[in-house]
Backbone bond lengths (Angstrom), bond angles and torsions (degrees), N, CA, C in turn:
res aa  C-N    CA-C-N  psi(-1)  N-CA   C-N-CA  omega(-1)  CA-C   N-CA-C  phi
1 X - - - 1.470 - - 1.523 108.03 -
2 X 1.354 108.89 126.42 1.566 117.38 177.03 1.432 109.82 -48.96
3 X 1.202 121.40 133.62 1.439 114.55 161.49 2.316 114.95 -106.67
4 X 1.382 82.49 -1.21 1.807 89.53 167.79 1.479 108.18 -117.71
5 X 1.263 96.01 153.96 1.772 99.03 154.94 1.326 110.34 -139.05
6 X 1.696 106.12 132.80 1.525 105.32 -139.18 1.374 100.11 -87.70
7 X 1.804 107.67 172.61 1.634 102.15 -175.58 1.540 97.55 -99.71
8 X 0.908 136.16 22.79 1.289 132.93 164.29 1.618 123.52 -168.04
9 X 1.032 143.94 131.74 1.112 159.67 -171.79 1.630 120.65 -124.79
10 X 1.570 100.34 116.14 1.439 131.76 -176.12 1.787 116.74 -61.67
11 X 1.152 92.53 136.53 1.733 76.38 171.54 1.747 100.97 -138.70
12 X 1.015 107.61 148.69 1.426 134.67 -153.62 1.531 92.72 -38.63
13 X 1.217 124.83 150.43 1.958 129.83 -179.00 1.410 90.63 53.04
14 X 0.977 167.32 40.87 1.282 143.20 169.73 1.264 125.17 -92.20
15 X 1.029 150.27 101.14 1.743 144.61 -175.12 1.370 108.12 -34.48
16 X 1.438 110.07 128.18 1.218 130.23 168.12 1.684 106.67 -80.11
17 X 1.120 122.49 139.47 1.920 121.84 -177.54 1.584 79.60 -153.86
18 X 1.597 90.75 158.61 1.497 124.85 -175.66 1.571 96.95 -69.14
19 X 1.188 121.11 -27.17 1.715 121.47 -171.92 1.911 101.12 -75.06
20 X 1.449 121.36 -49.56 1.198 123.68 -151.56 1.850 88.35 -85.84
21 X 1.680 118.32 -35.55 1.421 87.96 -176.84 1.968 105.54 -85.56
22 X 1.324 120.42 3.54 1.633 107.92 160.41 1.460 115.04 -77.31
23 X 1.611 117.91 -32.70 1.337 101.42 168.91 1.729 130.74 -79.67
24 X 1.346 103.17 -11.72 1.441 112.09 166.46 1.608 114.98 -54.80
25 X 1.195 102.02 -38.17 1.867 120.59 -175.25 1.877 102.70 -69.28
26 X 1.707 87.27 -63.12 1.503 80.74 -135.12 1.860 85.76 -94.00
27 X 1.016 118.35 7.58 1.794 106.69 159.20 2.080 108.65 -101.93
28 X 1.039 87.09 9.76 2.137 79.15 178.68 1.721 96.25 -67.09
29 X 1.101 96.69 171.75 1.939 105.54 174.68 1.638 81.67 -164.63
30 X 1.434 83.41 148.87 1.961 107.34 -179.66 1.875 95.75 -67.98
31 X 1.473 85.99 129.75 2.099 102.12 159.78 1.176 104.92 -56.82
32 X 1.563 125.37 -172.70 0.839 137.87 114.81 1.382 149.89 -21.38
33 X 1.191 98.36 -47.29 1.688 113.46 163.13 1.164 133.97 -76.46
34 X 1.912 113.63 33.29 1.131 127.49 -148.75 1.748 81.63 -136.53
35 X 1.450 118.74 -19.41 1.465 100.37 -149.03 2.369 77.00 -132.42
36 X 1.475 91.08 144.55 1.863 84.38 156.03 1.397 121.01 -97.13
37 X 1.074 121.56 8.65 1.622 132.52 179.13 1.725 105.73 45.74
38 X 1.244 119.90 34.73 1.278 138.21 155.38 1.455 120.53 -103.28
39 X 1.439 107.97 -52.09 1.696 116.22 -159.36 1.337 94.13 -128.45
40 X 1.539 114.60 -24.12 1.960 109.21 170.88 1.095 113.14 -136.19
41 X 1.668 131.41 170.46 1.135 148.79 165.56 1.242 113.92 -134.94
42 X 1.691 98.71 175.97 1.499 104.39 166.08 1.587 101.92 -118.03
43 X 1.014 124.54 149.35 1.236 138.78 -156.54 1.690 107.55 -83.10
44 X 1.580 134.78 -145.77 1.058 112.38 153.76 1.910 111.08 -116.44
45 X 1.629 89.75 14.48 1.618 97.12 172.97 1.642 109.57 -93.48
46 X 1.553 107.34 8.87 1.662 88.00 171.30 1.933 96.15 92.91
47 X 1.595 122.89 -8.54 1.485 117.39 -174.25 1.389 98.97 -114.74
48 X 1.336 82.57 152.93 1.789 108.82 -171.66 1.757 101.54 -95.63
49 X 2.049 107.30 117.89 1.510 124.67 -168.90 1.214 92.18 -142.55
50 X 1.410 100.17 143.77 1.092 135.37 169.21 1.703 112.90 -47.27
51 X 1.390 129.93 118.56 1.387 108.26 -172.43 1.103 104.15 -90.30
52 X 1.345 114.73 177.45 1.862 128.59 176.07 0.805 103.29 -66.04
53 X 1.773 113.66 126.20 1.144 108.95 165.61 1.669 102.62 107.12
54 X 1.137 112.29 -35.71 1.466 118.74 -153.19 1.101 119.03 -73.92
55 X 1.837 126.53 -13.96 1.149 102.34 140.53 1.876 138.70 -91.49
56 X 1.495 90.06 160.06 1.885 84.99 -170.69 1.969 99.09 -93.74
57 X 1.256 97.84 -175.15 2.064 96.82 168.19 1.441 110.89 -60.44
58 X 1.148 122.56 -55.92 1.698 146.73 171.60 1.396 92.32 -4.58
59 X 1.506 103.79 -82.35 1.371 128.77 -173.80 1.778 119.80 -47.80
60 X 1.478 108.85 -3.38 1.505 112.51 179.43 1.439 105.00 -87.53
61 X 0.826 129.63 -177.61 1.806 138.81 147.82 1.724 108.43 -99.84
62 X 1.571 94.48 144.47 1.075 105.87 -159.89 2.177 88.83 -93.09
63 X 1.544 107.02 125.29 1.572 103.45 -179.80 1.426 99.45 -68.42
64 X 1.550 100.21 136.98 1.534 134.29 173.84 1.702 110.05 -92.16
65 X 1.069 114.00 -44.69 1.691 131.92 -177.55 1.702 113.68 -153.64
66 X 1.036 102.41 -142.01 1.598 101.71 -156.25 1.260 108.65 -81.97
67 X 1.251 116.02 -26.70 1.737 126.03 -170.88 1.173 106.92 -108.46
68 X 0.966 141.72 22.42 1.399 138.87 175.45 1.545 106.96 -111.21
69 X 1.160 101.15 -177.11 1.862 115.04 -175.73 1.663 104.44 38.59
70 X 1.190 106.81 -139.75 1.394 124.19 -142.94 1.699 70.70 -92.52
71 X 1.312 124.91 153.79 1.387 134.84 -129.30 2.043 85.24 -155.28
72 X 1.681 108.05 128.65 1.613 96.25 179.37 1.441 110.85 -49.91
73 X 1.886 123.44 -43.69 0.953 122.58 -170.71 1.842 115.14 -61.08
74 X 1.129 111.67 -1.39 1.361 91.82 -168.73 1.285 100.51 -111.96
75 X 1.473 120.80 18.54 1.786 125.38 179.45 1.215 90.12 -85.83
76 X 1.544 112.39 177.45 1.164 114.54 172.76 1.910 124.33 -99.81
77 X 0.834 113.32 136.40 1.754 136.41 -179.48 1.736 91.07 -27.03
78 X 1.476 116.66 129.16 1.342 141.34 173.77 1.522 103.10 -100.92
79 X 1.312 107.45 151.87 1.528 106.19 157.39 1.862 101.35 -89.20
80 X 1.573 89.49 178.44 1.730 110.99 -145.93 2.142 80.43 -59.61
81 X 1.718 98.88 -173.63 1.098 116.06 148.78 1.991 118.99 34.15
82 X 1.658 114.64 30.17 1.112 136.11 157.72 1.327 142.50 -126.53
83 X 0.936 123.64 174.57 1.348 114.70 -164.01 1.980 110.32 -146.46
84 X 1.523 109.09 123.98 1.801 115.12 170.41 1.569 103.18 -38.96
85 X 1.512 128.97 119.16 1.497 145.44 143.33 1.544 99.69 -110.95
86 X 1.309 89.18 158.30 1.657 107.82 133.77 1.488 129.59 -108.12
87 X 1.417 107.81 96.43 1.455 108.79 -150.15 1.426 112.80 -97.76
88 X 1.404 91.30 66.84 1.841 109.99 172.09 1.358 126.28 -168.68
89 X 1.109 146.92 -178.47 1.232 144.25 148.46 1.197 142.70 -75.50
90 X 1.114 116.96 54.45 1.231 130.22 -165.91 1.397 109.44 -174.92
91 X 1.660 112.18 169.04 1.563 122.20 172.01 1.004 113.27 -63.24
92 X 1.567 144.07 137.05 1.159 129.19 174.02 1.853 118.31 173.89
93 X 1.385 134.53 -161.12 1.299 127.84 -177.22 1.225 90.22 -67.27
94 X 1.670 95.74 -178.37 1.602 113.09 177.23 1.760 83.82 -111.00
95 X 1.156 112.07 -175.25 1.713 125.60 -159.00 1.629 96.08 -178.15
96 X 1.375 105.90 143.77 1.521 132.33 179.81 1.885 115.14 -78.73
97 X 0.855 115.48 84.82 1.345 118.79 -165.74 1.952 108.79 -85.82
98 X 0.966 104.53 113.89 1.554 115.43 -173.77 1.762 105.67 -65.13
99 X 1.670 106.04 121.30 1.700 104.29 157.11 1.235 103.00 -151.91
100 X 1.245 78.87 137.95 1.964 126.79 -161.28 1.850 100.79 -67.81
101 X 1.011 103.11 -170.08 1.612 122.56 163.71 1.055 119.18 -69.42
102 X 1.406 139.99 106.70 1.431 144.48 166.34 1.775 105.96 69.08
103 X 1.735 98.80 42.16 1.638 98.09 169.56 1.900 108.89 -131.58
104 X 1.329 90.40 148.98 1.567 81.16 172.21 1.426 116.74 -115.76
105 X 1.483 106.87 -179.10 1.538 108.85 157.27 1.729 140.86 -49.73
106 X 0.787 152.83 127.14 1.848 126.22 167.10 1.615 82.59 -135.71
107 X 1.287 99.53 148.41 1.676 132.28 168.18 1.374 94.59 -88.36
108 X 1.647 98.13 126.32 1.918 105.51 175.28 1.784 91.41 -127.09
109 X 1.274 121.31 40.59 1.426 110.55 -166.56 1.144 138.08 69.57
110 X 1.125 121.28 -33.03 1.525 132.49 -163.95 1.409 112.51 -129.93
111 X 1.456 93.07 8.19 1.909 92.27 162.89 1.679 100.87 161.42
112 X 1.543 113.40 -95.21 1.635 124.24 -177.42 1.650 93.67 174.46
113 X 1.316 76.06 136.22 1.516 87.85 176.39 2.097 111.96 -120.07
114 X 1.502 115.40 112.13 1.389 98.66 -170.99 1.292 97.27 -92.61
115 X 1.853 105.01 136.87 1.650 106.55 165.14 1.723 83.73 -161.85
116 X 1.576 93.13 166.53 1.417 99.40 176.03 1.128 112.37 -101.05
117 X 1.734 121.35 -173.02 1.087 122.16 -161.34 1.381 83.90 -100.95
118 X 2.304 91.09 153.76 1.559 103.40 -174.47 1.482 103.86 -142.25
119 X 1.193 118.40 -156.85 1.452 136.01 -171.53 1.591 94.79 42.24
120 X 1.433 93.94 -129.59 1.192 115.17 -148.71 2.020 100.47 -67.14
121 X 1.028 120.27 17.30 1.618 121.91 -172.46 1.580 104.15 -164.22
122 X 1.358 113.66 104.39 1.514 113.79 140.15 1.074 148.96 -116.61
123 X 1.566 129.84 -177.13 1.411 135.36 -159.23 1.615 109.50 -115.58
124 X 1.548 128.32 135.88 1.218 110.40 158.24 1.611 93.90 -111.22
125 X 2.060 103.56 173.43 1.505 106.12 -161.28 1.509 91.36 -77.72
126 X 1.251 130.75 45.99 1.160 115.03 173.08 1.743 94.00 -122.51
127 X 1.331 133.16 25.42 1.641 126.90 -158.60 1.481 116.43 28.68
128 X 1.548 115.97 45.05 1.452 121.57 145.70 1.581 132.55 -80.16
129 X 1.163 113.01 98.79 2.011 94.37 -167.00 1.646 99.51 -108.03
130 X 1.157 100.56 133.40 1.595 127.47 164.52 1.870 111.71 -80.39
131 X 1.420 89.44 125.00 1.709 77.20 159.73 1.794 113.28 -113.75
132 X 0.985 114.31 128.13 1.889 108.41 -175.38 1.332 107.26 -100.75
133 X 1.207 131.32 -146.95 1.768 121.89 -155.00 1.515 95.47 -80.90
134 X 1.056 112.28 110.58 1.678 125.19 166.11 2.026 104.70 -49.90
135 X 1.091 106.80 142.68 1.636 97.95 -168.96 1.237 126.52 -84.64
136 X 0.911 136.04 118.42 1.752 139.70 141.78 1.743 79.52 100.50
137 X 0.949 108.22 -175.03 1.449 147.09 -167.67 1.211 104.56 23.84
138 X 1.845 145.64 -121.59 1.331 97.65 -167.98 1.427 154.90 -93.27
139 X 1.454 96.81 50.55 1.716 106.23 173.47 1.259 109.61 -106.21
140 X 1.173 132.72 7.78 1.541 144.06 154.45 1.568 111.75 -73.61
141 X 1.139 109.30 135.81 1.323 114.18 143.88 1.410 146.37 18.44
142 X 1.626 84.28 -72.84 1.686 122.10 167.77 1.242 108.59 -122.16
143 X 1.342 146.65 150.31 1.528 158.49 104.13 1.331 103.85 -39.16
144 X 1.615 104.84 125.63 1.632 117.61 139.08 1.388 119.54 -72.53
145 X 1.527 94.03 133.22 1.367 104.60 172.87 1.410 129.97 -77.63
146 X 1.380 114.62 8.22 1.472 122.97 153.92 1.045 124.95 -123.63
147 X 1.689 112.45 31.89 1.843 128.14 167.86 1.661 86.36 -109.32
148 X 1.816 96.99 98.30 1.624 96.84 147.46 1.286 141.75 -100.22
149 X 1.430 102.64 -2.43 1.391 125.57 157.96 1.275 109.56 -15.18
150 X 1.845 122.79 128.42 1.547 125.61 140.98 1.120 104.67 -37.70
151 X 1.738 105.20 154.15 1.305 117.79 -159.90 1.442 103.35 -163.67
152 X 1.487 131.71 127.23 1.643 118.18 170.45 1.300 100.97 -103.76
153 X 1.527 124.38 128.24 1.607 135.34 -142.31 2.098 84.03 -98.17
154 X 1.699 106.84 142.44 1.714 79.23 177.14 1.557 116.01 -88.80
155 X 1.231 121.86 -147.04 1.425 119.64 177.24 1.675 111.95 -83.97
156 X 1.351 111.35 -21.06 1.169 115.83 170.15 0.959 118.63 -101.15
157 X 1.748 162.92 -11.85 1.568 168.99 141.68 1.667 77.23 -49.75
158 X 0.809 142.53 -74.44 1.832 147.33 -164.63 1.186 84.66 -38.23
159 X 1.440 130.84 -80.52 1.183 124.21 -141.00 1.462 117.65 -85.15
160 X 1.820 113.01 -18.36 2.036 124.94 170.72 1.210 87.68 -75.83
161 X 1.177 146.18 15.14 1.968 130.57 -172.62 1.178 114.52 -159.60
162 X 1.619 128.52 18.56 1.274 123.89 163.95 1.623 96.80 -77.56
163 X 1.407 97.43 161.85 1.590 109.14 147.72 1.074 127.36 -48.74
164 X 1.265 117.79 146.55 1.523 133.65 -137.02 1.990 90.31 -98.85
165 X 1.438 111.05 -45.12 1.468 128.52 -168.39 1.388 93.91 -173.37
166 X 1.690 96.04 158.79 1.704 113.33 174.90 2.113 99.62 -143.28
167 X 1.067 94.62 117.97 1.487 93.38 163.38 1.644 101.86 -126.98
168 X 1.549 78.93 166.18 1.914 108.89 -167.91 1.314 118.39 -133.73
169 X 1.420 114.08 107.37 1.396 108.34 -178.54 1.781 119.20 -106.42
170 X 1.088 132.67 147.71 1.259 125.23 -141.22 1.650 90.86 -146.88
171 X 1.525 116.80 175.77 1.216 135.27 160.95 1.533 113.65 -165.01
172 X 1.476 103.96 153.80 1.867 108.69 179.34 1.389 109.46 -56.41
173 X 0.920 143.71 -174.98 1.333 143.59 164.29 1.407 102.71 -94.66
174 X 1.563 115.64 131.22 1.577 135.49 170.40 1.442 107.25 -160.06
175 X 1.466 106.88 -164.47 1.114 125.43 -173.72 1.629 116.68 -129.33
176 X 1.135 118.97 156.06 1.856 125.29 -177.88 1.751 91.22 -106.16
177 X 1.601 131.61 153.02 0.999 125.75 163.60 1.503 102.67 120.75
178 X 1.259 135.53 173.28 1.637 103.75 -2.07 1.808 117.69 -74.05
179 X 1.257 141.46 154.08 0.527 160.53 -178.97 1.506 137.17 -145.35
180 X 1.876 127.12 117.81 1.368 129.77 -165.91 1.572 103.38 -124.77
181 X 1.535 97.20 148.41 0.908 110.94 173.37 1.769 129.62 139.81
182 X 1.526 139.55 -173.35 1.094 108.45 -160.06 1.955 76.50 -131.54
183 X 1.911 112.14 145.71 1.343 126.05 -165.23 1.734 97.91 18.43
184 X 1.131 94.27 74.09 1.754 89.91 142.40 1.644 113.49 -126.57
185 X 1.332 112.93 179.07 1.225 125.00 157.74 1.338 129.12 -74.93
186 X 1.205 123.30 131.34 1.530 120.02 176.19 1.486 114.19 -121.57
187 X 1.523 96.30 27.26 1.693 119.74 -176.82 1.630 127.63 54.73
188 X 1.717 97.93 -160.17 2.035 83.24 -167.07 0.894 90.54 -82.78
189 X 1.608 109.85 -168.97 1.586 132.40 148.82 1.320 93.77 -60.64
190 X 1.524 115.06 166.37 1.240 134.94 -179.84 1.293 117.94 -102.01
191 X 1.671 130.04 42.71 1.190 119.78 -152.89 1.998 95.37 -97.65
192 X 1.140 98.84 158.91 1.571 110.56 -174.05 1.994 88.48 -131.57
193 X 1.621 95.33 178.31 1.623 110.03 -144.21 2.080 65.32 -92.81
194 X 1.601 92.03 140.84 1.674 111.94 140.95 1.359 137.66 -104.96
195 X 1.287 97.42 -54.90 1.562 100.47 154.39 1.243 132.03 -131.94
196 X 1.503 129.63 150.90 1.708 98.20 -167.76 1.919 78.97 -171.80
197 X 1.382 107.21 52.49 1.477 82.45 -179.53 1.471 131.80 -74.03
198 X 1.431 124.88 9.14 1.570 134.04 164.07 1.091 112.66 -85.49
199 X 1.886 128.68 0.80 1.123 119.58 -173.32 1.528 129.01 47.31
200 X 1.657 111.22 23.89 1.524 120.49 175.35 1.597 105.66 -33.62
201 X 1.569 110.98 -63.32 1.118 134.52 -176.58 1.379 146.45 -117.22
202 X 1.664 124.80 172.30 1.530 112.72 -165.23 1.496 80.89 -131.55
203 X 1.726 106.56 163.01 1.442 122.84 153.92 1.541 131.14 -134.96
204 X 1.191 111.35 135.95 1.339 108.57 -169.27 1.483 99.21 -143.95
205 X 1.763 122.00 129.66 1.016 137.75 -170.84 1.586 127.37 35.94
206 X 1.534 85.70 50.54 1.931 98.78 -155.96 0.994 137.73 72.46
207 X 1.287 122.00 -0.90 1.585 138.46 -171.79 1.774 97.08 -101.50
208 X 1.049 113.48 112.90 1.356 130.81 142.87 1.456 150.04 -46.46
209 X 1.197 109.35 64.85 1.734 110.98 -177.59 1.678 126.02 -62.38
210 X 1.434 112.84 99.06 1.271 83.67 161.33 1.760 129.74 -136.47
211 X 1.518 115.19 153.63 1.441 95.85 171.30 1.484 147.55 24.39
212 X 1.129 149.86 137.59 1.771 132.50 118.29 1.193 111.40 -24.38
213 X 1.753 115.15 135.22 1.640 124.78 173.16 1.199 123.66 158.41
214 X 1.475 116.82 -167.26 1.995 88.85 152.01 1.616 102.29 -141.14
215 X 1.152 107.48 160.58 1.463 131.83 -151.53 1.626 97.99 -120.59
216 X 1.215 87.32 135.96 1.832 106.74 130.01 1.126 144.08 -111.66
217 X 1.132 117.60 102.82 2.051 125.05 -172.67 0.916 106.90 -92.05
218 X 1.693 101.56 120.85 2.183 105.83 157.83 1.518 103.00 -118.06
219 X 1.469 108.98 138.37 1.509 131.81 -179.70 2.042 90.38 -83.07
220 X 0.952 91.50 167.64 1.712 111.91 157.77 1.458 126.28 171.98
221 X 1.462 104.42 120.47 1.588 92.83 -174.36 1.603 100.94 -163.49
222 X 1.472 122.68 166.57 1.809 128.89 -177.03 1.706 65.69 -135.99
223 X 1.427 89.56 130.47 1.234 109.18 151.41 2.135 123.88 -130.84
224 X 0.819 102.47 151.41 1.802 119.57 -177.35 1.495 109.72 -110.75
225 X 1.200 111.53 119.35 1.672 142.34 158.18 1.403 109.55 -53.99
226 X 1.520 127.63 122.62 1.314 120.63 166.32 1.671 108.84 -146.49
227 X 1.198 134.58 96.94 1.425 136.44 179.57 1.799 106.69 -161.18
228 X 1.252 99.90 177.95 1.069 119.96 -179.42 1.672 108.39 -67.73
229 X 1.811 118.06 168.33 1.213 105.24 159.77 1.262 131.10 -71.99
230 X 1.388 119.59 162.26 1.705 133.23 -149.02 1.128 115.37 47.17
231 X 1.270 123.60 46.17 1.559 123.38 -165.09 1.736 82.15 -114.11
232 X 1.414 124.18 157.51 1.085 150.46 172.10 1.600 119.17 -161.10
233 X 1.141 104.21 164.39 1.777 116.80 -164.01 1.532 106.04 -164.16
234 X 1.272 119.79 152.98 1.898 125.90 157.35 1.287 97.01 -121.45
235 X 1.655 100.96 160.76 0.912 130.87 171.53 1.465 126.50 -108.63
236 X 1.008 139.06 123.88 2.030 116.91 -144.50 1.238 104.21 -138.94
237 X 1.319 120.95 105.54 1.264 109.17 158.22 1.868 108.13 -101.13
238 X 2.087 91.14 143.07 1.365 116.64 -141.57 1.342 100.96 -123.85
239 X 1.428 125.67 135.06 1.568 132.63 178.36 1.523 86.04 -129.74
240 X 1.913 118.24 97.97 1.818 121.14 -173.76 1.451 89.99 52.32
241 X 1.631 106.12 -129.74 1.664 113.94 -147.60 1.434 91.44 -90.41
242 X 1.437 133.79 -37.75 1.575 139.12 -158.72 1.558 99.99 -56.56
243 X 1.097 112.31 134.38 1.930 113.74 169.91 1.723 87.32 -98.86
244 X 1.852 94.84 152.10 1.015 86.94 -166.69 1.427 85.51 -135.75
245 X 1.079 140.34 3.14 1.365 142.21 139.96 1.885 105.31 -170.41
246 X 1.518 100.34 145.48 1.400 98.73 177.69 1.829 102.19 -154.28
247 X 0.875 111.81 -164.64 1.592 137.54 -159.96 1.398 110.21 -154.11
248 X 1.345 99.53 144.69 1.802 109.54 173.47 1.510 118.21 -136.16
249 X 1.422 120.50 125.04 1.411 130.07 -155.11 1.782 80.31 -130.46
250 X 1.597 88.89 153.43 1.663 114.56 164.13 1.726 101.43 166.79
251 X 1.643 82.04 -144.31 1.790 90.12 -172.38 1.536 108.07 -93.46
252 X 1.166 118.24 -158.83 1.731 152.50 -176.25 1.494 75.25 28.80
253 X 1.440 110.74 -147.29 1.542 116.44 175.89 1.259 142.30 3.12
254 X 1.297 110.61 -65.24 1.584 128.65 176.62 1.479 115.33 -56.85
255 X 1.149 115.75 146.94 1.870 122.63 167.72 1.583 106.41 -47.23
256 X 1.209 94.06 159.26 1.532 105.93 169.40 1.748 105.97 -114.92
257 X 1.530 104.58 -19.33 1.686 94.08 179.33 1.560 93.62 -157.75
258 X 1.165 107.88 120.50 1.403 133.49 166.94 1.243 119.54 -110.19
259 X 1.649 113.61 154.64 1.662 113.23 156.87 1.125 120.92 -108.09
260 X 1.298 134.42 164.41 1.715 140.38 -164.38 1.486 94.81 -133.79
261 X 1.050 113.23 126.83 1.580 106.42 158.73 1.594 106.69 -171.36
262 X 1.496 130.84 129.54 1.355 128.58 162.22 1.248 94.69 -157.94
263 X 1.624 108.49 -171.21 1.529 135.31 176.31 1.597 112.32 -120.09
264 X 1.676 107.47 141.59 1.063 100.57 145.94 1.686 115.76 -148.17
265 X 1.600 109.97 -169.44 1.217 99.96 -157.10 1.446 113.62 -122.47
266 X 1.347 142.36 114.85 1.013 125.16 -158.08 1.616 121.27 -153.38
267 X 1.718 108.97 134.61 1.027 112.58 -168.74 1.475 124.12 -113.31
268 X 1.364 140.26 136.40 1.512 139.58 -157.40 1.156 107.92 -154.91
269 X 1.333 120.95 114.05 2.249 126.03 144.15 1.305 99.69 -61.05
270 X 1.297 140.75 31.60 1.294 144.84 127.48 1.045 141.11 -153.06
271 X 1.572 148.74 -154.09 1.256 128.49 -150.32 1.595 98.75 -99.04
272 X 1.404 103.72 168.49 1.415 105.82 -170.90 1.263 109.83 -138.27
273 X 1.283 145.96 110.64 1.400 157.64 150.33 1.899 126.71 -39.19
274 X 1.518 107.97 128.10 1.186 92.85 -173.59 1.614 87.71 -142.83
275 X 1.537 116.85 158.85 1.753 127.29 179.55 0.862 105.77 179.76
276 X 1.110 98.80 169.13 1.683 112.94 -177.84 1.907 112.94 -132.16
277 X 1.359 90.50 102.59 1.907 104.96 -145.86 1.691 99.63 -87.79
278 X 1.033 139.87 150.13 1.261 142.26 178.62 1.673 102.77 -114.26
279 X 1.390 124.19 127.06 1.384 105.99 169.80 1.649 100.77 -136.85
280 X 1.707 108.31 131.84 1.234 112.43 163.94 1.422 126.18 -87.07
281 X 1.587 101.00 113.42 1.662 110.74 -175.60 1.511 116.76 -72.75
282 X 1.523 123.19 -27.32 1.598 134.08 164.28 0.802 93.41 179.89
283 X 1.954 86.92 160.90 1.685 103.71 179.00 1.665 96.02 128.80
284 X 1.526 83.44 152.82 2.041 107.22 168.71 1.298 119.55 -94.53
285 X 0.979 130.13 154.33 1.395 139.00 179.77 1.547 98.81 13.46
286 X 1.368 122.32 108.77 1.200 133.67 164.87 1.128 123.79 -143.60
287 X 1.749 115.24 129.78 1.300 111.96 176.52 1.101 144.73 -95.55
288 X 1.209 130.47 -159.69 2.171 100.89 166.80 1.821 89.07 -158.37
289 X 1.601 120.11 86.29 1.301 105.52 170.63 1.713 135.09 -77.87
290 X 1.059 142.66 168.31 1.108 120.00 -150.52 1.708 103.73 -160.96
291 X 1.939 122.44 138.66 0.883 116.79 -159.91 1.425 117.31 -147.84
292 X 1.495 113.78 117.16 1.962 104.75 -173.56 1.549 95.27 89.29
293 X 1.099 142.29 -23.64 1.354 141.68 161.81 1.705 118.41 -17.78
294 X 1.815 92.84 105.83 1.345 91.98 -170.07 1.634 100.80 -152.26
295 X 1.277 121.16 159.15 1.544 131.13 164.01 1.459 108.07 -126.83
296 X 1.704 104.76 136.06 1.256 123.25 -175.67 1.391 104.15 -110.94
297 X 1.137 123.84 119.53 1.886 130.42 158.99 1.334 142.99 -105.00
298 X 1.086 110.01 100.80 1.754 107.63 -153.44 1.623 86.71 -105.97
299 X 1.300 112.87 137.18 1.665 116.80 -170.37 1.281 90.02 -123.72
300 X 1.842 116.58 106.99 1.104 138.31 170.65 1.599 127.12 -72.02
301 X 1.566 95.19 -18.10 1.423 87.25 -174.18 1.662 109.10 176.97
């Protein structure tokens, strides 16, 4: 298939002249068979263009480094202060997505949404974030007791709602006993004050005095069984006369060495008593040794 059609045409004997082979040249124009009318044309000036469309990806170069392929300059011109997404869910163009001063991107599914950070946390355009009073529950005053929500407490809710004082009363490790007989006492632990610098409280013969208020009490103690058989004993931890949790060690059945330890919580317009009481339920010479034995008091209020 011709791809010229000539500007002049010979006919058999005919004189060749310098005029007929310049117009042979310079009047030809490309056939048809010059173009695939897929990827080229001829124009309506007789020139061979690229048609719309006509190139495919194939036909690109694939970028190797920075200067190769499709080139930033040859994308097309953005307005200021945006950025290429595809700002939807789905396959589709890319689109110029506007961000502002000190805002970012977030993915909401269905595209990006730019805004900055707010309420209780912001951003400067330098990625500095502030957090300011985190809301309601504990940066108030008070906590609700049915806001269990995480929470960052501020420097001041920290400081209107710490504990008021904490004392600690302690003893060496020993033993109470020997001691016989059926429900008697074989008295407290012997713990004396360790630390207590608010002076919440006093102690006397292991017994714990303290204040009007409300408290938090922790027991702690390993205690050891030592008597004859059928011998039995408790171990009591005591708020005044109320036991407020205890344990029972002896022979046949029963432990010979247990630990005691819990909290409780307690509030009084007057003073409040706390120990850790030993009572022998039966039995001869029996002892009750005892270890780490301690009370914790955190005065809440």
């Amino acid at each position: 298939m011709a791809i010229l059609s000539k500007g002049k045409d010979f006919d058999t004997g005919e004189q060749v002249t310098a005029l007929k082979l310049d117009n042979l040249v310079d009047n030809a124009t490309f056939a048809s068979g010059a173009v695939d009318n897929s990827t080229t044309q001829i124009n309506g000036s007789g020139q061979l263009i690229v048609k719309d469309s006509g190139i495919s990806t194939d036909k690109l170069a694939t970028s190797t480094n920075e200067t190769t392929g499709v080139t930033f300059n040859k994308l097309q011109q953005v307005a200021a202060n945006t950025v290429l997404v595809r700002d939807a869910n789905s396959t589709g163009a890319v689109s110029a997505k506007a961000v502002t001063d000190t805002q970012i991107l977030i993915g909401d599914g269905t595209g990006f949404t730019a805004a900055a950070l707010s309420g209780d946390a912001t951003m400067t355009n330098a990625g500095v974030v502030s957090v300011g009073s985190v809301a309601s529950g504990a940066t108030g005053s008070t906590a609700s007791t049915s806001d269990d929500s995480t929470k960052l407490a501020t420097t001041a809710y920290v400081q209107a709602n710490k504990p008021s004082s904490i004392a600690v009363y302690t003893v060496a490790d020993g033993s109470l006993g020997p001691n016989s007989g059926t429900d008697v006492s074989m008295g407290n632990i012997p713990l004396t004050e360790s630390s207590d610098p608010d002076n919440i409280g006093s102690v006397s013969g292991g017994e714990i005095t303290l204040g009007a208020g409300t408290y938090s009490i922790s027991y702690f103690g390993f205690y050891t069984f030592g008597g004859s058989t059928a011998t039995r004993c408790q171990v009591r931890n005591k708020i005044g006369s109320s036991i407020i949790h205890q344990v029972e060690l002896g022979s046949g059945s029963n432990s010979l060495t247990e630990p005691l330890s819990g909290t409780t919580y307690q509030t009084s317009g007057s003073n409040i008593t706390a120990s850790i009481q030993v009572q022998l339920l039966s039995g001869t010479n029996t002892t009750l040794g005892y270890e780490n034995a301690r009370i914790e008091v955190i005065k809440l209020g």
